[in-house]
C-alpha positions in Angstrom: 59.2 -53.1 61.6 59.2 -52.3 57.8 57.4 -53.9 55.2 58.5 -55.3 51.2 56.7 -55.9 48.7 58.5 -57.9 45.1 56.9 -56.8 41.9 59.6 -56.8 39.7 58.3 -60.4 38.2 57.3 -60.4 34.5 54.6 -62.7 34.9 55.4 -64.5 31.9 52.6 -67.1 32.7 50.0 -64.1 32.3 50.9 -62.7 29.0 49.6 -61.2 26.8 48.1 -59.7 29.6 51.2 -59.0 31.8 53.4 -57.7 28.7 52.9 -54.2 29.2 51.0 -54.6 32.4 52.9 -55.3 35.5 51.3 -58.3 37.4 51.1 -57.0 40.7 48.6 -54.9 39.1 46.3 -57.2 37.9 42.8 -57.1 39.8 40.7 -60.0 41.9 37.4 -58.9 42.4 39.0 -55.6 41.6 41.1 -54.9 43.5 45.0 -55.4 42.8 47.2 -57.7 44.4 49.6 -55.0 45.3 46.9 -53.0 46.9 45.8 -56.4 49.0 49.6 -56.5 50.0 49.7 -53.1 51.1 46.0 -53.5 53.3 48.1 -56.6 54.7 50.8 -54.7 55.9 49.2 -51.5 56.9 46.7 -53.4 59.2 49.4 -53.9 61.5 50.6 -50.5 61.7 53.3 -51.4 59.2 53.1 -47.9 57.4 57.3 -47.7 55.8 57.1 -49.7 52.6 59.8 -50.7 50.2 58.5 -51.7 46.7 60.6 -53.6 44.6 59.7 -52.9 41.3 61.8 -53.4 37.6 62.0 -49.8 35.9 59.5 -50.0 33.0 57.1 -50.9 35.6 57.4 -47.8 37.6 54.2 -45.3 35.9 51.7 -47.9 36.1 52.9 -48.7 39.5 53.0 -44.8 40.5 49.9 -44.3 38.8 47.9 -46.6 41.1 49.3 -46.5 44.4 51.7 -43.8 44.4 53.6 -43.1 47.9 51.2 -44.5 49.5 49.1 -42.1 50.8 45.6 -43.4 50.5 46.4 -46.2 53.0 49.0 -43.6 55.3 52.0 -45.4 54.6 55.3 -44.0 53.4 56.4 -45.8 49.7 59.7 -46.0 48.8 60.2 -47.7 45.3 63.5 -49.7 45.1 64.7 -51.1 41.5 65.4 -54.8 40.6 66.6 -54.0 37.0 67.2 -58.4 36.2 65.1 -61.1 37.6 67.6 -62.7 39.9 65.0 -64.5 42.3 63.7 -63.2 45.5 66.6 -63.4 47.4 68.3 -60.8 45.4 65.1 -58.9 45.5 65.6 -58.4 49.1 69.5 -57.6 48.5 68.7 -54.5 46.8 66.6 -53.5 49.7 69.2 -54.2 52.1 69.5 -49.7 52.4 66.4 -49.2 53.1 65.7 -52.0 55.4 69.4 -51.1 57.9 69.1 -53.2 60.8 65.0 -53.1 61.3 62.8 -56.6 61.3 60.6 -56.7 58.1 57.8 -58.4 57.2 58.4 -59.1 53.3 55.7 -60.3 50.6 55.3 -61.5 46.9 53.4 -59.0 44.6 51.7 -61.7 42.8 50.3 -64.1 46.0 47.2 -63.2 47.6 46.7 -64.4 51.4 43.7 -64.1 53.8 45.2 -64.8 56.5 46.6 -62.2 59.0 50.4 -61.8 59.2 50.3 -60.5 62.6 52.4 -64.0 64.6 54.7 -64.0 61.9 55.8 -60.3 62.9 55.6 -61.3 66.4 57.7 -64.4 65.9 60.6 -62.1 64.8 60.1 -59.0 66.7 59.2 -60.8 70.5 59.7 -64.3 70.1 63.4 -64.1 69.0 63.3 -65.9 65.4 65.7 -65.0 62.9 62.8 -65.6 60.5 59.2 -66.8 60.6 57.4 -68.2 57.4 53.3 -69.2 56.3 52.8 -73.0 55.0 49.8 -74.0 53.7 49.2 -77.8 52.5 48.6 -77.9 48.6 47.8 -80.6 46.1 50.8 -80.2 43.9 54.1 -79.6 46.0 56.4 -80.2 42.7 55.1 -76.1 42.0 56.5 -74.8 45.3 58.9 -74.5 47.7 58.7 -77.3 50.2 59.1 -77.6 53.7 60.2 -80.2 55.5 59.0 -80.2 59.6 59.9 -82.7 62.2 59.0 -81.9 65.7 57.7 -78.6 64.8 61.0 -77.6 63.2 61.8 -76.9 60.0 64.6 -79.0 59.0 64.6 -78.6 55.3 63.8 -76.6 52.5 63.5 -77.4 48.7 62.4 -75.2 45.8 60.4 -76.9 43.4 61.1 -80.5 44.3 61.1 -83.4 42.4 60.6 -85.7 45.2 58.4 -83.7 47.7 59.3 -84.8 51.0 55.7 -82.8 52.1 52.8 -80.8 50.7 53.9 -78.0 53.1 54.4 -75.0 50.9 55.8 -71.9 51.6 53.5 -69.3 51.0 54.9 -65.6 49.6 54.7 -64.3 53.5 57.7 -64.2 55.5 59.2 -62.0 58.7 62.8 -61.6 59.2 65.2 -60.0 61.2 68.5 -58.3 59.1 70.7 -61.8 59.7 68.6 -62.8 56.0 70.8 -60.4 54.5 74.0 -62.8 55.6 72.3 -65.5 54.5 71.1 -64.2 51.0 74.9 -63.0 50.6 76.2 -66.7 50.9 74.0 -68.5 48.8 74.7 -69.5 45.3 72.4 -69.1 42.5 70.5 -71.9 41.9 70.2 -74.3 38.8 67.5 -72.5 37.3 70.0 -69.2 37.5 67.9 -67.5 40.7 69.2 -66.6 43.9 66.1 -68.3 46.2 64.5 -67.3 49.3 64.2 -71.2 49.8 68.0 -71.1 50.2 68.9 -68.4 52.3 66.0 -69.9 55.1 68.3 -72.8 54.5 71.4 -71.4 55.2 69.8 -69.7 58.2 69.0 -73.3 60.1 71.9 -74.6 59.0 73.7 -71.8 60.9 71.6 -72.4 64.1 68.8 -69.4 63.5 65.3 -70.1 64.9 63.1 -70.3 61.8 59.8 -70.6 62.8 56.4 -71.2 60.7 52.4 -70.8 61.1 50.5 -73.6 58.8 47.2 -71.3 57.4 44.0 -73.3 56.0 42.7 -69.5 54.7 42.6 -68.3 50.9 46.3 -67.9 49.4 46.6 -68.1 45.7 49.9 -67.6 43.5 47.7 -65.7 41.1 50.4 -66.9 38.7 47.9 -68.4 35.6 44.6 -67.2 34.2 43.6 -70.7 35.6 44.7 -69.7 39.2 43.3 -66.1 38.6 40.0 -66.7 37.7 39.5 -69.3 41.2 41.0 -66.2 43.1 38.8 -64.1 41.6 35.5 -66.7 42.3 36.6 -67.5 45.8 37.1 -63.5 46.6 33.9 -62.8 45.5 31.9 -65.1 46.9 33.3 -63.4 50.9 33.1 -59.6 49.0 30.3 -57.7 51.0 27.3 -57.1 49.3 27.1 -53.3 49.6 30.5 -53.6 47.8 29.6 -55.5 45.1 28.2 -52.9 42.1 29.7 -49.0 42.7 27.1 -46.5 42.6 27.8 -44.5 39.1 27.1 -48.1 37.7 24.1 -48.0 34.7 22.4 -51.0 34.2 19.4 -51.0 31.8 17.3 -53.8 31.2 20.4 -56.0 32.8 20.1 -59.7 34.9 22.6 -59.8 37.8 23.4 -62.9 39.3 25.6 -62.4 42.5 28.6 -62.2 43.0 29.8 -59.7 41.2 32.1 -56.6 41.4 31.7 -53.8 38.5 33.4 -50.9 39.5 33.0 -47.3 38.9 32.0 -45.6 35.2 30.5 -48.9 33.7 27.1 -49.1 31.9 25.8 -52.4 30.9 22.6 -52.4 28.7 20.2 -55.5 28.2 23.0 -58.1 29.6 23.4 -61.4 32.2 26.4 -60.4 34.2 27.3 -63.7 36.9 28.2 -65.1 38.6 31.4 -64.5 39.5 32.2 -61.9 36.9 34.7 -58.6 38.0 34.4 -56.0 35.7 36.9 -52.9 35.9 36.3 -49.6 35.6 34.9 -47.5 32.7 34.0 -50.4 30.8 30.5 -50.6 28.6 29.0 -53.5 27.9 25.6 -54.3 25.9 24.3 -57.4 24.5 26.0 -59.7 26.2 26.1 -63.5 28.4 29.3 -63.2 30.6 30.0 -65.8 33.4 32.8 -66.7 35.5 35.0 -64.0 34.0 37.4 -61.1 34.4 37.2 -57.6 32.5 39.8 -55.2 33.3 39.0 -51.8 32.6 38.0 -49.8 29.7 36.7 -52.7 28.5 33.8 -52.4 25.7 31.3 -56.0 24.4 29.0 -55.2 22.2 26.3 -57.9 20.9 28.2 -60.7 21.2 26.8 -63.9 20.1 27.5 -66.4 22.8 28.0 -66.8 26.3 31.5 -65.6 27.4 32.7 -67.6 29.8 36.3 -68.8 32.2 37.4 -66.0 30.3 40.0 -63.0 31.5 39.7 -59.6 28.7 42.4 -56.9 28.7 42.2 -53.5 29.4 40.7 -51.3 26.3 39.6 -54.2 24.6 36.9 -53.7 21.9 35.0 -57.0 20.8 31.8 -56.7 18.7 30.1 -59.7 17.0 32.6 -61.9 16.2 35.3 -59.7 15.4 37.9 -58.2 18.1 40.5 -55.3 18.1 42.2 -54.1 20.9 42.5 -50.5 21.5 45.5 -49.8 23.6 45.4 -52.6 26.1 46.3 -56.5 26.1 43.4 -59.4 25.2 
C-alpha cells in the first residue's frame, strides 16, 4: 500500500501567514502537520509517499522534509499546478499510485487516531474504500455522511440541511476503482472536483464503502481559531521530557507547563504558558505570552502587555509597541 498526502491548498483562511508559507507547514506544538501525516503513514510500514504539492510550494516543502529520509520513507513530489479539489488532487497521482491500495490524507488535518482498519478495510476486508467520521458541532463546514444500518448511503459536501453531524475526516483508504470514480464526476458548484462525490459515485455503483467513527483529536487546522485549540489540546498529551529542547537559555524566566520551545531559543526575564509553542531560533526578553504560537526566528523584546490567543510569523520583530517583520509573515 502507498501513501498521499494533498498540500497544494493555499490556505487562504491562514493568511498572512500562509501567503508565502505553505500550510502543511505550519507547526502544532511544533511540529508540522505534514510531518504528523508522514509519522501516520510510516507507523504502518507505509514507507512510498506521493506528495501533492503546487510548484511555488516545492523549497519550503523540500527544505523540511525532503525525500523523506529521516522517517525511511521514499518521497515522490507530484504537482497540482490549480486548486481543483481533492479529487483532482488524487488524478494527478493516478502514475504513481498504478493499481496499488493507498491510504490518502489532507495536509492541513491533524488526526490522533491510528489509520491502521482503514488500511485493512481496503487491503483484507474487500472495500473499494474505507473513510474516518467523527461527530462535530457544526456539520454545515464539512462533508457529511449519511449511515443507515452501518452503511453509508449518502454523501454531501458542505450541506445546507445536514442530514448528520457525521463528518468525514481528511483520512481515507482506497483501492484504484477511485480513479473511475474521480474520472466521472462533475465539478461541483463551488468549481471543485470533490472527494465527497467520487465516494458517491462509488456506492452508487455497488462498491463497499466502509467507515470507522473516531472520538480522538482531529482538527482541520484551517483558522488561527482552530490552530491555536490544536496547538492547546497537543500540548497538553506532549511528553514532558519533550517539552523545552536542551540548547534552550532561559534566564530569570517563569514556565508554566505546557509548552514546547524548540531548539536555538533564549528567553530572558519572561512568563512563557501555558500553552505557548515557540519555534526555533527565536529570542524573547521581557515578555507575558499565553496561549500562543511563535513560529521561528521569532524576536519580542519588552513588550508592554500580555500577549495572548495570539499566532506570530516567522522572523517577526516586535519591540515596545511598534512591529516590523523581517522576512517572514505576522
Amino acid at each position: 500500500m502507498k501513501g498521499l498526502i494533498l498540500c497544494a491548498g493555499k490556505g487562504t483562511r491562514l493568511y498572512p501567514i500562509t501567503l508565502n508559507f505553505p500550510k502543511t507547514l505550519i507547526p502544532v506544538a511544533n511540529i508540522s502537520i505534514l510531518q504528523a501525516c508522514i509519522e501516520k503513514l510510516t507507523e504502518l510500514a507505509i514507507v512510498e509517499i506521493g506528495v501533492v504539492i503546487h510548484p511555488s510550494q516545492e523549497g519550503l516543502i523540500r527544505e523540511q522534509v525532503g525525500h523523506g529520509e529521516a522517517w525511511g520513507a521514499a518521497i515522490t513530489y507530484i504537482y497540482q499546478y490549480e486548486a481543483r479539489g481533492i479529487s483532482d488532487a488524487v488524478r494527478q497521482a493516478q502514475t504513481f499510485i498504478g493499481e496499488e491500495a493507498f491510504l490518502l490524507l489532507l495536509g492541513d488535518n491533524l488526526i490522533s487516531q491510528s489509520l491502521a482498519e482503514l488500511k485493512l478495510d481496503v487491503e483484507e476486508r474487500g472495500s473499494h474504500g474505507s473513510l474516518l467520521l467523527a461527530e462535530v458541532a457544526n456539520p454545515r463546514d464539512y462533508g457529511i455522511a449519511e449511515v443507515l444500518e452501518g452503511r453509508i448511503v449518502q454523501l454531501e459536501e458542505k450541506p445546507k440541511a445536514p442530514k448528520s453531524k457525521l463528518a468525514v475526516l481528511g483520512a481515507y483508504a482506497f483501492d484504484s476503482t477511485i480513479f473511475e470514480a474521480v474520472d466521472h464526476i462533475k465539478p461541483s458548484p463551488r468549481g471543485e472536483y470533490e472527494i465527497t462525490d467520487a465516494i458517491q459515485w462509488l456506492i452508487e455503483h455497488g462498491k463497499q464503502v466502509t467507515y470507522h467513527v473516531t472520538e480522538q483529536l482531529n482538527m482541520d487546522v484551517g483558522t488561527v481559531g482552530r490552530w491555536l485549540d490544536a496547538n492547546r489540546q497537543m500540548l497538553a498529551v506532549l511528553p514532558p521530557q519533550n517539552a523545552i529542547h536542551k540548547s534552550v537559555v532561559a534566564e530569570n524566566c517563569t514556565i508554566i507547563a505546557p509548552v514546547s520551545i524548540n531548539q536555538g531559543c533564549v528567553l530572558k526575564n519572561c512568563v512563557i504558558g501555558p500553552y505557548v509553542s515557540i519555534g526555533a531560533d527565536s529570542q524573547i526578553e521581557g515578555c507575558h505570552i499565553e496561549n500562543s504560537i511563535l513560529l521561528s526566528g521569532v524576536h519580542l523584546k519588552h513588550i508592554p502587555y500580555p500577549l495572548k490567543d495570539t499566532v506570530i510569523g516567522r522572523q517577526s520583530a516586535m519591540t515596545g509597541l511598534q512591529a516590523q517583520k523581517e522576512g517572514g509573515n505576522e
